[in-house]
MARRO-617884 format. One line per 5 residues: number of its first residue (from 1); for each residue x, y, z of C-alpha. Coordinates in Angstrom, 2 decimals. Example, Ala and Ser with C-alpha at 12.3 -4.5 7.8 and 13.67 -1.06 7.14 Angstrom:
1 = 12.30:-4.50:7.80; 13.67:-1.06:7.14 .
// end
This chain:
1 = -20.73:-8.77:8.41; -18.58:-9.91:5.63; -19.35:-8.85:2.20; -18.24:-12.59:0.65; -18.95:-15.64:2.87 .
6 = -16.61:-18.40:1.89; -19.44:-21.01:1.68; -21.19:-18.97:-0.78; -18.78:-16.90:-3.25; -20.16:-14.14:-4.95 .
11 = -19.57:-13.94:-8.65; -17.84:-10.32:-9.96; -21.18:-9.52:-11.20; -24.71:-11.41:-11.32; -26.50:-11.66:-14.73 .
16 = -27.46:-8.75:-15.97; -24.84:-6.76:-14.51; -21.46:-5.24:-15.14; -18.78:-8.17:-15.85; -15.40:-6.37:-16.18 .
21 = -14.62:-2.93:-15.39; -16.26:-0.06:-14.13; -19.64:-0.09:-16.06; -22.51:1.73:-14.67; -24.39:-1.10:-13.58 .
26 = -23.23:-2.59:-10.09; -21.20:-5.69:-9.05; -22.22:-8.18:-7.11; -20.72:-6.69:-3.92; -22.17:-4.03:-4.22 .
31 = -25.35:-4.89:-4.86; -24.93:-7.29:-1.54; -24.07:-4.22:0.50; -26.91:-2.52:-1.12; -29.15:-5.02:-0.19 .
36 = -28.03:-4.70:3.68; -27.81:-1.31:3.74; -32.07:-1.11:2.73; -32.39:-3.68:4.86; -31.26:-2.09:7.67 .
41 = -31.82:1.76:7.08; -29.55:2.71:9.44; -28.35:6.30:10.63; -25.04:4.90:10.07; -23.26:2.88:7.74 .
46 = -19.26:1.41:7.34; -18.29:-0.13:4.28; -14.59:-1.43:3.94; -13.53:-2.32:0.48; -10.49:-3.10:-1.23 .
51 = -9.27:0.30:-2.81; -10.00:-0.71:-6.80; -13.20:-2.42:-6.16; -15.45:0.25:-6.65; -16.66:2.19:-3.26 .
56 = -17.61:5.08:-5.17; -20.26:3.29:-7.38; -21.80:1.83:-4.56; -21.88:4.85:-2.02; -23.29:7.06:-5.17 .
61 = -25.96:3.91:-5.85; -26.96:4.57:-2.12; -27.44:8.40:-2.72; -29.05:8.59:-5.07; -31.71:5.47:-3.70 .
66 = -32.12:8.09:-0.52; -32.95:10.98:-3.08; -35.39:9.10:-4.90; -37.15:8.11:-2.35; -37.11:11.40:-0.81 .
71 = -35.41:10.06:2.58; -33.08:13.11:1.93; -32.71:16.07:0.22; -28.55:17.04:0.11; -25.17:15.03:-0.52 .
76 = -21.95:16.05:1.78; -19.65:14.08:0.20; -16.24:14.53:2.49; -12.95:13.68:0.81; -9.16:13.66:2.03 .
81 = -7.81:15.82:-1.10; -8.84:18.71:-3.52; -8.34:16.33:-6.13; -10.46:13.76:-4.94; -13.64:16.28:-4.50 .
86 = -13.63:17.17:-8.12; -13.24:13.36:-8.86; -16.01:12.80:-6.67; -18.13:15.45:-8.29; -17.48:13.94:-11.76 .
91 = -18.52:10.31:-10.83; -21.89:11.71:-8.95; -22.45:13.55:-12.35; -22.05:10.42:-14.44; -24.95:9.03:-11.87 .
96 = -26.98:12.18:-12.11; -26.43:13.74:-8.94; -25.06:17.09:-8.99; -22.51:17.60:-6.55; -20.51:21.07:-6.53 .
101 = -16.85:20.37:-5.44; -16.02:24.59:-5.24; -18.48:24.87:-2.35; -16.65:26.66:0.37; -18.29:27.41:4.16 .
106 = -17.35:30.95:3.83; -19.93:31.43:0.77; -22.34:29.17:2.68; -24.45:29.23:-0.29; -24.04:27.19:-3.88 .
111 = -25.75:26.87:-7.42; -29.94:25.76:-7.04; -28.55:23.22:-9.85; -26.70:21.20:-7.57; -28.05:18.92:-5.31 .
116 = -24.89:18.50:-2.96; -21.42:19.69:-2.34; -17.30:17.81:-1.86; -15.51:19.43:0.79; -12.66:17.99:2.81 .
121 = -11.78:16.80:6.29; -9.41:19.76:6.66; -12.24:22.13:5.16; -14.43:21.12:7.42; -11.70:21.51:10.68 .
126 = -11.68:24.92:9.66; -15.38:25.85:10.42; -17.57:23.02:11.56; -20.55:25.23:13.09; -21.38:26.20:9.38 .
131 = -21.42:23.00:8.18; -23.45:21.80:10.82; -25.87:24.77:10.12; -25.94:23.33:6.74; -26.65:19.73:7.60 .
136 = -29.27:21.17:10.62; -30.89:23.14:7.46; -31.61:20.12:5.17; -32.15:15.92:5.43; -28.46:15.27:4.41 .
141 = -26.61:11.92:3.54; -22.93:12.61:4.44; -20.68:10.52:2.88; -16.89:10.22:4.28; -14.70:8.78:2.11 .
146 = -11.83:7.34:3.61; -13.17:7.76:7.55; -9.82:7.19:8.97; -9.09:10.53:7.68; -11.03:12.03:10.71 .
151 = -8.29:10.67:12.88; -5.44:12.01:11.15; -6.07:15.34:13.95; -8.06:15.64:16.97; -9.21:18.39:15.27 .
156 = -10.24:16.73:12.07; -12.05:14.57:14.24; -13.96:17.06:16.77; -14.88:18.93:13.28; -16.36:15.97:11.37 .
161 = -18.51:15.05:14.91; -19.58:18.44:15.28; -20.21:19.27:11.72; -22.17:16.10:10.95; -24.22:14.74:13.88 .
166 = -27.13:16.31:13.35; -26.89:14.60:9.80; -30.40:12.02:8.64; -27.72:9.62:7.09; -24.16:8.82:7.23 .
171 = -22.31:6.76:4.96; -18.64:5.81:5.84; -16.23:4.58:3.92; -12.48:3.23:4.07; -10.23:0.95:1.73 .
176 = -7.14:0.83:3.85; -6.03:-0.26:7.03; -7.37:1.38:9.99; -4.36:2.81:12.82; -3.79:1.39:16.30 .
181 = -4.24:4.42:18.83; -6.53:5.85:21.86; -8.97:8.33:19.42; -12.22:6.75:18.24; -13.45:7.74:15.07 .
186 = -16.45:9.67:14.75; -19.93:7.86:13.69; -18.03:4.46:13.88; -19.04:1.80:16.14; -16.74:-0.15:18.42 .
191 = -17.35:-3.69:20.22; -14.60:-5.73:22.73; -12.56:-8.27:20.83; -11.37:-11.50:22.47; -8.66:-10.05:24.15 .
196 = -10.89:-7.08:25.47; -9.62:-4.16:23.39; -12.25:-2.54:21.85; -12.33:-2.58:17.48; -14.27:-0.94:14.95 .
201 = -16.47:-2.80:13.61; -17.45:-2.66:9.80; -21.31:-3.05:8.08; -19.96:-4.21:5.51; -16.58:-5.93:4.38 .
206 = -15.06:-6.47:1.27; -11.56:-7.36:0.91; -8.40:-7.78:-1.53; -8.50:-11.24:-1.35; -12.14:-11.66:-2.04 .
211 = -12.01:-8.89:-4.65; -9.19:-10.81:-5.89; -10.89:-14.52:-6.17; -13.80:-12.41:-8.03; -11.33:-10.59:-10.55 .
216 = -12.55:-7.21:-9.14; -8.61:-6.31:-8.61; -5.26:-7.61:-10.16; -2.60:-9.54:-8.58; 0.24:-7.59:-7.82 .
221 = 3.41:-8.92:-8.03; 6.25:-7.24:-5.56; 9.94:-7.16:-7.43; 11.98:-6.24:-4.32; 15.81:-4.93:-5.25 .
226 = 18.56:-5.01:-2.84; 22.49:-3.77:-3.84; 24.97:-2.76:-2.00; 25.04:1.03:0.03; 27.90:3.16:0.75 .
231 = 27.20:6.67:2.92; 29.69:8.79:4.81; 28.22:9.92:8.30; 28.31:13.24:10.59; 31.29:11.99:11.78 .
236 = 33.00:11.64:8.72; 33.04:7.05:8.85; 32.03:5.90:5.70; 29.42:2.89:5.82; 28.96:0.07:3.89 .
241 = 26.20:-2.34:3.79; 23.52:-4.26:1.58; 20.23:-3.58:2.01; 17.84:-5.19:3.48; 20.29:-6.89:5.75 .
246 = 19.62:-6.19:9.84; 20.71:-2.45:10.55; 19.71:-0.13:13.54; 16.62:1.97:12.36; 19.17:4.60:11.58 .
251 = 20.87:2.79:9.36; 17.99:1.02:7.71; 16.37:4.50:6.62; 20.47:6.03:5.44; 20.85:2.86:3.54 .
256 = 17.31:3.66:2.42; 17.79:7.28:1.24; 21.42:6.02:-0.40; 19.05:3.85:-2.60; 16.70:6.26:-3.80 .
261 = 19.49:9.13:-4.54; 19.16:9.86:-8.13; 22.86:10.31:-8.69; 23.46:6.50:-7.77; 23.29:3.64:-9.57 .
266 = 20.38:1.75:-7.60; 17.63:4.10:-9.05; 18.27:4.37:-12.39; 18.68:0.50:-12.35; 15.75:0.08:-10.54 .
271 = 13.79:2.37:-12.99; 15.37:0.60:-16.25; 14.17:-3.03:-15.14; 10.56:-1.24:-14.43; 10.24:-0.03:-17.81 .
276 = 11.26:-3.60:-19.44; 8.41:-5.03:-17.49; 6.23:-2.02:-18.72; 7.04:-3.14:-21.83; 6.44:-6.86:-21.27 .
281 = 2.75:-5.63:-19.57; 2.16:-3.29:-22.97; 2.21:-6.64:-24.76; -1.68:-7.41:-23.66; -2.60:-3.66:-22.40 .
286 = -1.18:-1.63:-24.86; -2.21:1.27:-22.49; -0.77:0.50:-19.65; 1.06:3.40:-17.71; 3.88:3.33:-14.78 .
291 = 3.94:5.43:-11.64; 7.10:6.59:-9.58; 6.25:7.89:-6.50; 8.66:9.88:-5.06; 9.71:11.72:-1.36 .
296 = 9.92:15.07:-2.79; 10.14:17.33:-5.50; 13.74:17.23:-6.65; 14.32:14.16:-6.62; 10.81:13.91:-8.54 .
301 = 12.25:16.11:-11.46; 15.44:13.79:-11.28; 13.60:10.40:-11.21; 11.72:12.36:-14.66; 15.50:13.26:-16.42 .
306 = 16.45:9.34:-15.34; 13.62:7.90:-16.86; 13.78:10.34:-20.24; 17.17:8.99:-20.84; 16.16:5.68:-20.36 .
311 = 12.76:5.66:-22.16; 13.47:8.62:-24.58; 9.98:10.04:-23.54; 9.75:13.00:-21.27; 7.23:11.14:-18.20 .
316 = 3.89:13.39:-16.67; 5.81:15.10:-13.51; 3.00:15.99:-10.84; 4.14:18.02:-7.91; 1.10:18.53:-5.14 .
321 = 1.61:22.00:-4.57; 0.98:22.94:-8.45; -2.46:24.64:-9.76; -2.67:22.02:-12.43; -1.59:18.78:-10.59 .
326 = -5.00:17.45:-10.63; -5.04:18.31:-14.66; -2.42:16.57:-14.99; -3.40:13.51:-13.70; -6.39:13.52:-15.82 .
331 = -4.45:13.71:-18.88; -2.29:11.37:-18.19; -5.29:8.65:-17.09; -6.65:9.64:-21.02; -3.32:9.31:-22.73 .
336 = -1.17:6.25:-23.51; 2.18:8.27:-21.80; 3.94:5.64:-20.16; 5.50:6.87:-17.13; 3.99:9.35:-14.43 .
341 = 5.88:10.82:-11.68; 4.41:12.42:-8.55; 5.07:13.19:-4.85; 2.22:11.60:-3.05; -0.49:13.28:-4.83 .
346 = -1.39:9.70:-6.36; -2.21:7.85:-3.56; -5.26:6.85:-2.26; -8.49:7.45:-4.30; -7.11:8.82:-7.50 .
351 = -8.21:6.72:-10.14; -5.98:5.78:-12.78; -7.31:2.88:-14.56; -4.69:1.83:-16.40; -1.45:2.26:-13.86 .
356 = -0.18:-1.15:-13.83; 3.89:-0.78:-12.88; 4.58:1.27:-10.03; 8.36:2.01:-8.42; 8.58:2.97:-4.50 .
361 = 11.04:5.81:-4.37; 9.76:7.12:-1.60; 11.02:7.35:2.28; 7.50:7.83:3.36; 7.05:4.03:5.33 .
366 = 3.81:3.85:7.15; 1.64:0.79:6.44; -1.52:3.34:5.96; 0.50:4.76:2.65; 1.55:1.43:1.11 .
371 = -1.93:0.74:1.18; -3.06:3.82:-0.63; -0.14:3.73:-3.16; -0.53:-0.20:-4.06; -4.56:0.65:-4.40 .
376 = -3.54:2.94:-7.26; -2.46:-0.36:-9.18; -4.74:-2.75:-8.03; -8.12:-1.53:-10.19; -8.86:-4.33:-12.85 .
381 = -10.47:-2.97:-16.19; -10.32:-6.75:-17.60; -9.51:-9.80:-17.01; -6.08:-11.80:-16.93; -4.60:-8.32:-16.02 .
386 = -1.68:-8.09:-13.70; 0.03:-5.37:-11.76; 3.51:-5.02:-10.41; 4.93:-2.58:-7.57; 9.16:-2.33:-7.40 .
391 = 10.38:-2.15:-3.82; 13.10:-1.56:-2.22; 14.29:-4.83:-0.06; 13.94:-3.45:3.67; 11.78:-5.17:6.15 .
396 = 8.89:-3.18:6.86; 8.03:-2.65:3.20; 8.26:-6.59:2.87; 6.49:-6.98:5.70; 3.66:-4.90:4.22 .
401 = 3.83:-6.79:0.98; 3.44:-9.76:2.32; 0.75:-8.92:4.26; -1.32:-7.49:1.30; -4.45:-9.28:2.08 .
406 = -4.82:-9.24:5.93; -7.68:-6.81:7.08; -7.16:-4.71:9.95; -9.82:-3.30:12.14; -9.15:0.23:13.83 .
411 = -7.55:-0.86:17.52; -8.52:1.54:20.44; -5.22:1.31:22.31; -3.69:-2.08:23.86; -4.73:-4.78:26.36 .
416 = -2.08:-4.93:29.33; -1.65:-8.78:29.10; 1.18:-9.25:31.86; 3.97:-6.75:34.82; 6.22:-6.89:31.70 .
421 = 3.68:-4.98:29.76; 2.29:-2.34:32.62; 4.35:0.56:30.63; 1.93:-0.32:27.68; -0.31:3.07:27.72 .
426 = 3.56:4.96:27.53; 4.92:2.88:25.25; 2.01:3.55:22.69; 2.46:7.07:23.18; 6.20:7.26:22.86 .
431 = 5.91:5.30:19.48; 2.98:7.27:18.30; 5.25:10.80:18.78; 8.41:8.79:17.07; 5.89:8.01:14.39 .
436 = 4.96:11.83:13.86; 8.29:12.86:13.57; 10.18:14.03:10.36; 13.62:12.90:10.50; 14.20:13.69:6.91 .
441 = 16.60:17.22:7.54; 18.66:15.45:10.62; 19.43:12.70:8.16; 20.13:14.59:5.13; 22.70:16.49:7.96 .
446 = 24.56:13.17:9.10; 24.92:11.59:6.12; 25.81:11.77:2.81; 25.26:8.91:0.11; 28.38:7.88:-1.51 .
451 = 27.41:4.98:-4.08; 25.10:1.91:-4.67; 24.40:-0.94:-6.78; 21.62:-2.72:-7.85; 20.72:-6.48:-7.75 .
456 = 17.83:-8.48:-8.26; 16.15:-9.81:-4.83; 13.43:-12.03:-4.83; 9.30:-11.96:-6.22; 6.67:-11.53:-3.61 .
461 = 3.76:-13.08:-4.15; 0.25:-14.07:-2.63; 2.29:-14.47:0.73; 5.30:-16.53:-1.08; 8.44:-15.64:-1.75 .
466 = 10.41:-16.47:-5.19; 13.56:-15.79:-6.85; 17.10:-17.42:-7.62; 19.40:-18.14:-4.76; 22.72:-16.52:-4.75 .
471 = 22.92:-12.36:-6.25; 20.99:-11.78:-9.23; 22.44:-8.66:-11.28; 20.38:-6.44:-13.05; 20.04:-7.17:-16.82 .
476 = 20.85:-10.81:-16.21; 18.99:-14.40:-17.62; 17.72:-14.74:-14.09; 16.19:-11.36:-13.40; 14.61:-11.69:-16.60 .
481 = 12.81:-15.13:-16.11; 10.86:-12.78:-13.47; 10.46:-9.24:-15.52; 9.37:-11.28:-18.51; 6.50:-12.54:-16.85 .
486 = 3.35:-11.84:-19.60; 1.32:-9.15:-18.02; -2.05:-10.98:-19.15; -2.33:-14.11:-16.30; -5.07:-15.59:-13.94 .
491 = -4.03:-15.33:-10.55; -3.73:-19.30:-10.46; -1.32:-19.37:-13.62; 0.80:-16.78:-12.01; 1.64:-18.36:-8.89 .
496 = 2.42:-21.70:-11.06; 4.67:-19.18:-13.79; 6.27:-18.24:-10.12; 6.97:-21.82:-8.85; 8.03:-23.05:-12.17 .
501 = 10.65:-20.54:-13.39; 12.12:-20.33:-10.10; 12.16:-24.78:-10.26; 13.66:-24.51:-13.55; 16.62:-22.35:-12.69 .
506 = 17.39:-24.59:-9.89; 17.75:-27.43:-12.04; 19.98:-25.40:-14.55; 22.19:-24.57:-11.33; 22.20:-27.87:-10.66 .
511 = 23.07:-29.24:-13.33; 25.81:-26.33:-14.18; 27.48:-27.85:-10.68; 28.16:-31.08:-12.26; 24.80:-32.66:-10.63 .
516 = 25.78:-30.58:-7.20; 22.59:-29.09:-5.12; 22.67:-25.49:-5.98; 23.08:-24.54:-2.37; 26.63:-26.63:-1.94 .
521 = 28.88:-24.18:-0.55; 31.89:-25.15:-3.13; 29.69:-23.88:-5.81; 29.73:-20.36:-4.59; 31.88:-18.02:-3.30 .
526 = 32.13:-16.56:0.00; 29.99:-13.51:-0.70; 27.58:-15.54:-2.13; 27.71:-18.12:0.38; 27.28:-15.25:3.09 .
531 = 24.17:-13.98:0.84; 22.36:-16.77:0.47; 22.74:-17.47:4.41; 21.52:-13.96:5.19; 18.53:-13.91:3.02 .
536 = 17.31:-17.54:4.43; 18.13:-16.11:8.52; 16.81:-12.87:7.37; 13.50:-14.97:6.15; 13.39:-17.14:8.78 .
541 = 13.35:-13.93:11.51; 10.34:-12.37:9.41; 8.52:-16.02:9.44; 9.42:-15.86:12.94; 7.73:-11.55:13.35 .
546 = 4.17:-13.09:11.79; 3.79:-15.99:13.79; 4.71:-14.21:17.09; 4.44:-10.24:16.46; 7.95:-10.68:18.05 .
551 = 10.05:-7.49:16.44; 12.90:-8.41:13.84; 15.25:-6.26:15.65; 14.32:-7.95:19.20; 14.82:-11.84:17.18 .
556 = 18.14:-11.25:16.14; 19.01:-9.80:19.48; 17.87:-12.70:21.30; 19.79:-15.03:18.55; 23.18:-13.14:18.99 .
561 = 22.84:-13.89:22.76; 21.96:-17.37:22.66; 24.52:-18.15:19.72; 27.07:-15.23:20.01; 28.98:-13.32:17.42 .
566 = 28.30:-9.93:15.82; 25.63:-8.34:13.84; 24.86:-10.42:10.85; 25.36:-8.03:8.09; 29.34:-9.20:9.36 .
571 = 28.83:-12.21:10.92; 30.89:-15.67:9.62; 28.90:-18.39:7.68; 29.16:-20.48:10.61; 27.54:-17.90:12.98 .
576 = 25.08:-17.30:10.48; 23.85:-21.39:10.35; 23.71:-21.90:14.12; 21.32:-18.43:14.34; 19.11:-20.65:11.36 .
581 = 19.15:-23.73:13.11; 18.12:-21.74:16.51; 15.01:-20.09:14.76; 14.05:-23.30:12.94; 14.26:-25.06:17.13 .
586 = 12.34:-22.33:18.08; 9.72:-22.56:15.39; 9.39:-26.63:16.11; 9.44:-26.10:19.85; 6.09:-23.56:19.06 .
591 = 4.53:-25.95:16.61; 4.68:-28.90:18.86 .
// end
């Protein structure tokens, strides 16, 4: 079941409840899934909902319903992080349950003050028969926060089943997009979809785009930056190439790494243009804070010295393997500090209220992640607010931006649909160990970055793209019509500040050509002329990915075949408009 039927919207909070922000009485989502869940009384329980819009309320709202009316006796709240127990522990507090996040199975005992215990999934891996002894010894609501957790290791898994079956209640809970792969997820249930492979199916659904329409969660606004790469490989050939433009996976990720070296130009570009739209947001939240999230810890302490010299205030630097990284974050979610820096540690579930920039500085590419980090920005405390998230321009990142609001179920392995797809089972498994590789110390071996630039790419927005056509340099008119954007909008006004800046510019192009169409190829030069035909075959190919699933890499294969030439990072102009007019055949051949 959804948890906001189109025909009947739900309002972000009924009268007489919380209208903006995190007050302690409950929205109207989660009063609907309240509503279910005593409906039903079930054993077990899936909620999926947005990350900002407020699972923790609502899960603590359900606890503390089962206490009261004596249905159980004990919490087990089950978290991915250390952080995240104590964070737990301090919300349940604020609702009058007593939860003791220090509670370790080795002790086996805790305080007669508290009421339940936070442990996590990798706590519980390590001995599952005393948990289970704990949850055998009392009527226990388990709560799992962020399920998919269980499946990061069979082991995780076999613990949380073993630990937690003999549990009275369970109460799971996820906010980002489940994986596609052969291991079930304990205590969730699965049903055949149309094409036969089984899914998980949710209680309860509540996502961005209905969080959004309620003002539960800002619009986020995507600045992608391309520029220009230059890396010397293993064998000694030094590369050039812009990215973004189609590369072997190779390249992509050393064109990638070139970008986020702190002793180029691209980052501390990149970083400069985020802080003049953290200014522009500080206009109407005077609070508002900016995250970089970075690979690792050098270049963490780097990104900090970049951003000092830019901003002339030292930023928070939290590092995950530091005693007082979760103290950190705290202060800096109570202060007015505007920049934070942090290797992973502030992903998924940390709640920082007022992070409303963030910069992606960070080789770590899996869709799960860029879920977790963009929920960090995505929590509305009023309304009008607005967030904004600085990406690199490669494809799968824009791919996941532009795919913000599509919900995902968790996919138990593939249907084999045809003899071309009978290697499907091996194929899964191949990618799954390619996926769980580190390639970071082979690359940092066989290449070394040389130089970049910086250059303004294009807006992404509610599934659009915007921007100028031709290279947009950093600091210029242009890329300001788009960091200047007030940070105080309605998620109608921005999509119309979007369309209309990007109209106006045209028209000044226009009428800068002597009344020429901006596009006319005697009004640019051959770089730009080769640009602007890359971006719109580069667009085109990714139009192309989400209306088939078809692979960018495999599309512009199957276009060099049919219309020759080379690679199209150094193909002509020429080449480059027969491979447009081929997609846009394609695309009319499908439609009709």
């Amino acid at each position: 079941m959804t948890g906001r039927p189109d025909a009947v919207p739900l309002s972000p909070a009924w009268p007489d409840r919380a209208a903006w922000g995190t007050a302690p009485l409950l929205r109207a989502w989660q009063q609907a899934a309240m509503d279910q869940y005593a409906a039903a009384s079930p054993r077990d329980f899936l909620a999926v909902a947005t990350p900002g819009a407020g699972k923790t309320t609502f899960a603590l709202s359900v606890a503390a319903e089962l206490l009261g009316r004596r249905i159980v006796d004990r919490i087990t709240i089950v978290a991915p992080t250390e952080h995240l127990k104590t964070q737990w522990a301090e919300a349940a507090a604020r609702a009058g349950i007593p939860i003791d996040p220090t509670y370790s199975a080795g002790s086996g005992k805790t305080s007669k003050d508290f009421v339940g215990i936070a442990v996590t999934y990798a706590g519980v891996a390590v001995n599952p028969l005393a948990m289970r002894i704990r949850t055998e010894r009392f009527k226990t609501l388990v709560i799992l926060d962020e399920i998919h957790h269980a499946g990061d290791a069979k082991s995780w898994g076999e613990g949380v089943r073993e630990a937690f079956e003999p549990a009275t209640r369970r109460l799971s809970l996820t906010g980002t997009p489940f994986r596609s792969d052969i291991n079930p997820i304990p205590f969730v249930t699965y049903a055949p979809g149309d094409d036969g492979v089984p899914r998980s199916v949710a209680d309860f659904t509540y996502g961005y785009a209905h969080a959004l329409a309620d003002h539960v969660v800002r619009p986020v606004l995507f600045m992608a930056y391309s520029g220009e790469m230059t890396w010397r490989t293993r064998a000694g050939d030094e590369i050039a190439a812009r990215l973004g433009e189609p590369l072997t996976k190779d390249m992509h990720a050393q064109a990638l790494r070139t970008a986020l070296d702190p002793t180029g130009s691209w980052m501390p570009a990149v970083l400069a243009a985020a802080d003049k739209r953290l200014s522009e947001v500080r206009r109407h939240m005077l609070d508002a804070g900016g995250l970089v999230i970075a690979s690792d810890q050098d270049t963490a302490r780097a990104y900090a010295a970049l951003i000092r010299k830019i901003t002339g205030e030292p930023p928070t630097v939290v590092l995950s393997d530091e005693k007082a990284a979760s103290k950190k974050i705290t202060q800096f979610a109570e202060s007015d500090k505007r920049w934070m820096v942090a290797v992973r540690m502030v992903s998924e579930g940390v709640d920082v209220p007022r992070l409303a920039v963030g910069v992606w500085a960070t080789t770590t590419g899996t869709q799960l992640f860029f879920a977790q980090a963009v929920g960090r920005f995505v929590r509305a405390r009023g309304r009008g607010e607005t967030a904004s998230v600085f990406l690199p321009s490669v494809p799968h990142l824009l791919g996941y931006a532009s795919e913000m609001e599509v919900e995902r179920d968790h996919v138990l392995g593939r249907k084999v649909s045809d003899e071309g797809d009978i290697f499907a089972a091996e194929n899964d498994l191949l990618a799954a160990a390619q996926a769980g590789e580190s390639a970071s110390a082979e690359l940092e071996m066989s290449f070394e970055a040389l130089g970049s630039t910086a250059s303004f790419d294009r807006v992404l927005y509610d599934g659009g793209e915007f921007g100028h056509s031709g290279e947009v340099h950093v600091g210029s008119e242009e890329e300001m019509d788009f960091l200047g954007i007030p940070g105080l909008l309605e998620p109608d006004q921005v999509r119309e500040l979007l369309h209309s800046r990007t109209s106006e510019r045209a028209k000044k192009q226009k009428a800068a050509a002597g009344g020429r169409e901006p596009d006319t190829i005697a009004a640019v030069t051959t770089h730009e002329q080769l640009a602007v035909l890359r971006r719109e075959l580069n667009g085109l190919v990714a139009a192309w990915h989400h209306r088939t699933g078809q692979a960018h890499g495999i599309t512009h294969s199957a276009l060099r075949k049919e219309c020759g030439g080379p690679a199209a990072a150094v193909a002509s102009a020429e080449q480059l408009r027969l491979r447009i007019d081929r997609v846009r055949e394609w695309a009319m051949r499908a439609s009709s």
